[in-house]
C-alpha positions in Angstrom: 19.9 -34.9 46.1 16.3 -33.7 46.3 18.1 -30.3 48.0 20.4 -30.3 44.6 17.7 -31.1 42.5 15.5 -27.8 43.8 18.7 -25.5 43.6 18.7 -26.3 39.4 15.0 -26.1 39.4 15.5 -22.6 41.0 18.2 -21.4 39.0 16.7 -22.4 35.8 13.4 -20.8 36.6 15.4 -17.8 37.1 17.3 -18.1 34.0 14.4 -18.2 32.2 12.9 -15.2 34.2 15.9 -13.5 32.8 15.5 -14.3 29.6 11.4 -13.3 29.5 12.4 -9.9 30.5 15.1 -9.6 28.6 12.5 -10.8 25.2 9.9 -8.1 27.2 12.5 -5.3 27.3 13.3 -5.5 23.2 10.2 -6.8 22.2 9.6 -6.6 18.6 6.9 -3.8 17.0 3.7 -5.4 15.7 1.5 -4.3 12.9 -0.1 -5.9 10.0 -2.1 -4.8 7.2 -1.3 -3.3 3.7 1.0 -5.2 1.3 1.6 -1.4 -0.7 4.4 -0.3 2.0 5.5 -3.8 2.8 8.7 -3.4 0.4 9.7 0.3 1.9 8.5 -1.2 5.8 10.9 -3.9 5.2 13.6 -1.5 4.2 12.8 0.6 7.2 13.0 -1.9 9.6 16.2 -3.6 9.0 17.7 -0.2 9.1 16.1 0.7 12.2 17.0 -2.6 13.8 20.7 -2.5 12.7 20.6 1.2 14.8 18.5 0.2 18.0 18.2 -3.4 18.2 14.4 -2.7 17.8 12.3 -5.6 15.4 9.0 -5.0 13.2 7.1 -8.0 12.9 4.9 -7.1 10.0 2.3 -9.5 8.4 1.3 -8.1 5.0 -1.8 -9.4 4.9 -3.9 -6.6 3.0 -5.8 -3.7 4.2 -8.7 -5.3 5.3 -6.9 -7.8 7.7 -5.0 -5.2 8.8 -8.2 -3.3 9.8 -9.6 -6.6 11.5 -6.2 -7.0 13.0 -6.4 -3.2 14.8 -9.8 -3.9 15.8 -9.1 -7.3 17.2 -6.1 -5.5 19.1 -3.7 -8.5 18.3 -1.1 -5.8 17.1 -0.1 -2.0 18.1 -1.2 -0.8 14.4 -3.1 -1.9 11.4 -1.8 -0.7 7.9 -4.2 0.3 5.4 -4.5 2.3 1.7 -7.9 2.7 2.3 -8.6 5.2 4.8 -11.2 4.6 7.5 -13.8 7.3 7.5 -13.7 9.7 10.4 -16.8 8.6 12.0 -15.7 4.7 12.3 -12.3 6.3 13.5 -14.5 7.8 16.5 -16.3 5.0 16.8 -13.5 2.6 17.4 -11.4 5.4 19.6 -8.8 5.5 17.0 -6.3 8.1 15.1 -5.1 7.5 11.7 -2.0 9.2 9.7 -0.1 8.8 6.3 2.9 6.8 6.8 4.0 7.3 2.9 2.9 7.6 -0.5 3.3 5.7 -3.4 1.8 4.7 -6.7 -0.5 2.1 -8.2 0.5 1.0 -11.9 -1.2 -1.6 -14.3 0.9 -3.6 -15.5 0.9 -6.6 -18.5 2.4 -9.3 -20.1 3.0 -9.3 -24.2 5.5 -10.7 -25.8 7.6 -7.9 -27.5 6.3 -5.2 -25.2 8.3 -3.3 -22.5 7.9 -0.9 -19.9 6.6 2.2 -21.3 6.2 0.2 -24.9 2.1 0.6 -24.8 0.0 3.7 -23.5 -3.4 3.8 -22.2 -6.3 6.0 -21.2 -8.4 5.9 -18.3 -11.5 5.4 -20.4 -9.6 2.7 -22.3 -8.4 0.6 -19.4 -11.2 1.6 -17.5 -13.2 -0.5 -20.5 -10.6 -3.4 -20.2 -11.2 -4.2 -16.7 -15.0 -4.2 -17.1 -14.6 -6.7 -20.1 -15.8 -4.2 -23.0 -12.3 -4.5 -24.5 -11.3 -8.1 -24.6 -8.5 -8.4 -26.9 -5.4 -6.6 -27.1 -5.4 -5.7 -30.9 -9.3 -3.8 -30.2 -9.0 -0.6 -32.3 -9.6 1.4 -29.5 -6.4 0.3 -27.7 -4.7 0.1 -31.6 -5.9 3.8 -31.9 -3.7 4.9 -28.7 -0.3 3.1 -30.2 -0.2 3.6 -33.8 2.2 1.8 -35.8 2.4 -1.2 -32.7 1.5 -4.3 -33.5 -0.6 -5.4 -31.3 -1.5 -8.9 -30.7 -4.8 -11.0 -31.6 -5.0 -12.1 -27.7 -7.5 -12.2 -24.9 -6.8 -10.1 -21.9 -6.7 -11.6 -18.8 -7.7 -9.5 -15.8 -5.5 -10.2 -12.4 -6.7 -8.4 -9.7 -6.4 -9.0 -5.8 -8.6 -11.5 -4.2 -8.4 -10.0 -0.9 -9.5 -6.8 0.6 -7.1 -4.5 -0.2 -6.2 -0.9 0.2 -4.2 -1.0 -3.8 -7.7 -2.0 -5.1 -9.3 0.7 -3.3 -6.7 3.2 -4.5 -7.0 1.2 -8.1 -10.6 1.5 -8.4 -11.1 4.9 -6.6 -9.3 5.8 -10.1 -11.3 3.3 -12.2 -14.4 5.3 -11.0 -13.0 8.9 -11.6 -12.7 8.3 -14.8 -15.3 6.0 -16.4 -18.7 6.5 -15.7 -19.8 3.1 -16.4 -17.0 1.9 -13.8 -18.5 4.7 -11.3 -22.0 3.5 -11.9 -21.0 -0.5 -12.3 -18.5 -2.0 -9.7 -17.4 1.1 -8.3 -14.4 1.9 -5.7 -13.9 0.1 -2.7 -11.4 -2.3 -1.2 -13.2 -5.6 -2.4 -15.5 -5.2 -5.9 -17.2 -7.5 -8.1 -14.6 -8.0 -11.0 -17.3 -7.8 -14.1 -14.3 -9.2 -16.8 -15.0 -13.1 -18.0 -11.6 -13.7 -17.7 -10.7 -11.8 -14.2 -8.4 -14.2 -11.6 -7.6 -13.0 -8.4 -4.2 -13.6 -6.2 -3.4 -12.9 -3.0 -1.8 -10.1 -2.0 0.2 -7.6 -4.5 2.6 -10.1 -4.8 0.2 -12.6 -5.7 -1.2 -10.3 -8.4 2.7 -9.9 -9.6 3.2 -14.0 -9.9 -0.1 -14.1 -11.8 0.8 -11.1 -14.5 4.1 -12.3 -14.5 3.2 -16.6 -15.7 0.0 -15.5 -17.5 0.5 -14.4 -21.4 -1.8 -11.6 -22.2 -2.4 -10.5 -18.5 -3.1 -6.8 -17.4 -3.6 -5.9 -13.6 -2.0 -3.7 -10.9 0.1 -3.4 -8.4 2.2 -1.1 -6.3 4.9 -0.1 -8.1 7.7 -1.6 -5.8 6.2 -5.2 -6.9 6.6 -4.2 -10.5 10.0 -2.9 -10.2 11.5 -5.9 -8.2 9.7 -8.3 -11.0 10.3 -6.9 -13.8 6.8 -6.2 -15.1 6.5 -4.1 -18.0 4.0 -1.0 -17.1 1.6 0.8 -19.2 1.8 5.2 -19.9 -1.0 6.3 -18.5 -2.9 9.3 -19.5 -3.0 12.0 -16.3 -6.0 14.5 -16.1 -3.7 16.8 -18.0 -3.7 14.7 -21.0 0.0 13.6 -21.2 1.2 10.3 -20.9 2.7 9.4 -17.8 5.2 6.6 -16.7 5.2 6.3 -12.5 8.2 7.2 -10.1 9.0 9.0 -7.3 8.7 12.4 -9.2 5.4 11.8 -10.9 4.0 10.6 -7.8 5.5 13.4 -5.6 3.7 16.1 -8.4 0.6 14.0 -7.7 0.9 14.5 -4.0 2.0 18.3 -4.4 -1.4 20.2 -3.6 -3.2 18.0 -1.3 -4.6 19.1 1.3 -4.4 17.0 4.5 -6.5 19.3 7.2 -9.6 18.8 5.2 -10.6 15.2 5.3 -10.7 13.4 9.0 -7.8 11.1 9.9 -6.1 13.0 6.8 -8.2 10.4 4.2 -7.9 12.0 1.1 -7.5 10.7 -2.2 -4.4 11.5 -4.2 -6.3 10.4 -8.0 -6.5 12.0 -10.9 -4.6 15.1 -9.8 -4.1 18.1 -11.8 -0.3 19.0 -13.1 1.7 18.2 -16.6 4.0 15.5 -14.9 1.1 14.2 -12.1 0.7 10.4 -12.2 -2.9 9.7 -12.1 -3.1 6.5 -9.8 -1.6 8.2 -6.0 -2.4 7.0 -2.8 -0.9 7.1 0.9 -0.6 4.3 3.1 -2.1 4.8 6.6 -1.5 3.8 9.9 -3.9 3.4 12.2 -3.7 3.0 16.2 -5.7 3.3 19.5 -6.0 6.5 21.2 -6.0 4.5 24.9 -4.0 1.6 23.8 -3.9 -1.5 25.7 0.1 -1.5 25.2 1.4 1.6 26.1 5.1 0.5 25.9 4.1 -1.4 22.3 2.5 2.0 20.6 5.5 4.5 22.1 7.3 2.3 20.5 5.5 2.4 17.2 5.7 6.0 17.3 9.2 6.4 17.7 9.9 3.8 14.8 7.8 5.8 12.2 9.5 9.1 14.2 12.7 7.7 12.9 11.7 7.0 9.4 10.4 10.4 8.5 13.7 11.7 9.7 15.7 8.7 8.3 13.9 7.1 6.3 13.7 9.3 3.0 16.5 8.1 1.3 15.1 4.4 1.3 11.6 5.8 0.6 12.7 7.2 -3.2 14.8 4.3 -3.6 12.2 2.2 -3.9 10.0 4.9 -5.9 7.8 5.8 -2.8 7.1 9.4 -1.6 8.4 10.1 1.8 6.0 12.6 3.9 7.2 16.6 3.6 8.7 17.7 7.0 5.7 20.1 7.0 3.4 17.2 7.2 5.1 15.0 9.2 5.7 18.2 11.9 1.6 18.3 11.7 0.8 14.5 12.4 3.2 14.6 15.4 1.6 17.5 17.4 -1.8 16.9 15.9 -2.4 13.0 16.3 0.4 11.6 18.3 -0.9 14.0 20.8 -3.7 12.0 20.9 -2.5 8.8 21.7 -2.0 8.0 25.6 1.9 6.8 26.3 1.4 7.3 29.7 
């Protein structure tokens, strides 16, 4: 019995042995960060699952936890919208490249108003989010939509209430265009919202639940959140002077000069571009990852699933209104920063 007993205790052991490698051997990807990609990630990796078995266990958990998450190495790469500066970069031992671009949009709530209905400068809406312009019939905002009735109703300021790459894009746009904004709160990925009535939620699609239940509401998201909710967006006002409704096109004009050699860990800021169709609020999404990681399987890995969505993965990209990486760019990122991560 006891020599029975030992033969099940050994073959289950062994079983389970098995079944360790075999969860080692496809081993999901792990990353965490930004909730801007999340909806084109998600895309991404179902396809790329369905074609080589391969998961991506993403939390999207904003910018700034994906940047604590990296540093922390509980994942092989954090997501973020804000870029890391080039000396922190050195500091940490890390490489960071553009995954994808997209847009940031304000979007509202008014009764009678639709997508595209209202239209907005960036002095104007700067004004709004610092709480200068409180109601939504204030002649300055009349002024810009003549012949709209506008109602006699406080604005409510939803912005996100943890770090986050979209604010950092948001507000790097805030401060290009208002001085008071530049001087007052600023850009960065967490600011002191000056409004009275400013309410934070969690995450982009936090801040798309609270525009979407809350009458009178203006804050901003990626645009994927608005699309897939419905949100009516504002016309913004681009450098140009034309009004401007985001999509893939507007954002890809936005996108069409930059220059990626000239900033370290290809940081630069896609805002208030030149160009007659440019939308003004343009960001990429970064990834960031070790140089020596501690996982070498986990980061080939990584690199072969963002491999296969710049080759792939453009189709999915402008379905979703994002802007997939040129083949110039992408060819640059693979000999210029891959190269620096350690595989082997």
């Amino acid at each position: 019995m006891n020599t029975k007993r030992t033969l099940l205790k050994t073959v289950a052991a062994a079983a389970l042995a098995t079944m360790a490698m075999g969860t080692a051997f496809a081993a999901d990807i792990t990353g965490a960060g930004a909730t801007f990609p999340f909806p084109i990630y998600a895309k991404w990796a179902e396809a790329y699952k369905k074609e080589t078995g391969i998961g991506l266990n993403y939390q999207s958990i904003g910018s700034s936890g994906g940047i604590r998450q990296i540093r922390a190495k509980t994942v092989a790469f954090g997501a973020s919208d804000a870029p890391v500066p080039g000396a922190e970069l050195d500091k940490d031992g890390m490489v960071q490249f553009p995954a994808v671009i997209g847009g940031t949009v304000p979007v509202f709530n008014l009764d009678g108003f639709a997508k595209g209905d209202l239209r907005v400068n960036g002095a104007v809406l700067a004004d709004m989010f610092l709480g200068k312009i409180s109601k939504w019939n204030d002649p300055k905002l009349a002024a810009l939509n003549p012949g709209k009735k506008l109602p006699d109703l406080t604005i409510t300021i939803v912005h996100r209430a943890d770090g986050s790459g979209t604010t950092y894009n948001w507000t790097d746009y805030l401060t290009s265009v208002s001085k008071d904004w530049a001087e007052g709160p600023g850009k960065g990925a967490a600011v002191k919202w000056p409004a009275p009535t400013s309410v934070g939620g969690k995450g982009n699609e936090g801040v798309a639940a609270n525009v979407s239940r809350t009458k009178g509401a203006l804050g901003y998201v990626e645009y994927a959140y608005a699309k897939k909710n419905n949100i009516p967006v504002l016309a913004l006002e681009n450098k140009d002077g034309k009004y401007v409704m985001p999509d893939d096109l507007t954002f890809a004009a936005a996108a069409a000069n930059a220059d990626w050699s000239k900033a370290p860990g290809m940081g630069i800021s896609l805002v208030s571009q030149p160009g007659a169709t440019a939308y003004p609020v343009v960001t990429a999404s970064f990834i960031l990852m070790y140089k020596e990681p501690a996982d070498k399987a986990q980061s080939v890995e990584v690199l072969k699933f963002f491999d296969w969505a710049y080759k792939n993965g453009k189709g999915l990209a402008t379905d979703l209104d994002y802007v997939p990486l040129p083949d110039v760019l992408t060819k640059q990122i693979r000999e210029k920063t891959w190269s620096q991560i350690k595989t082997k």
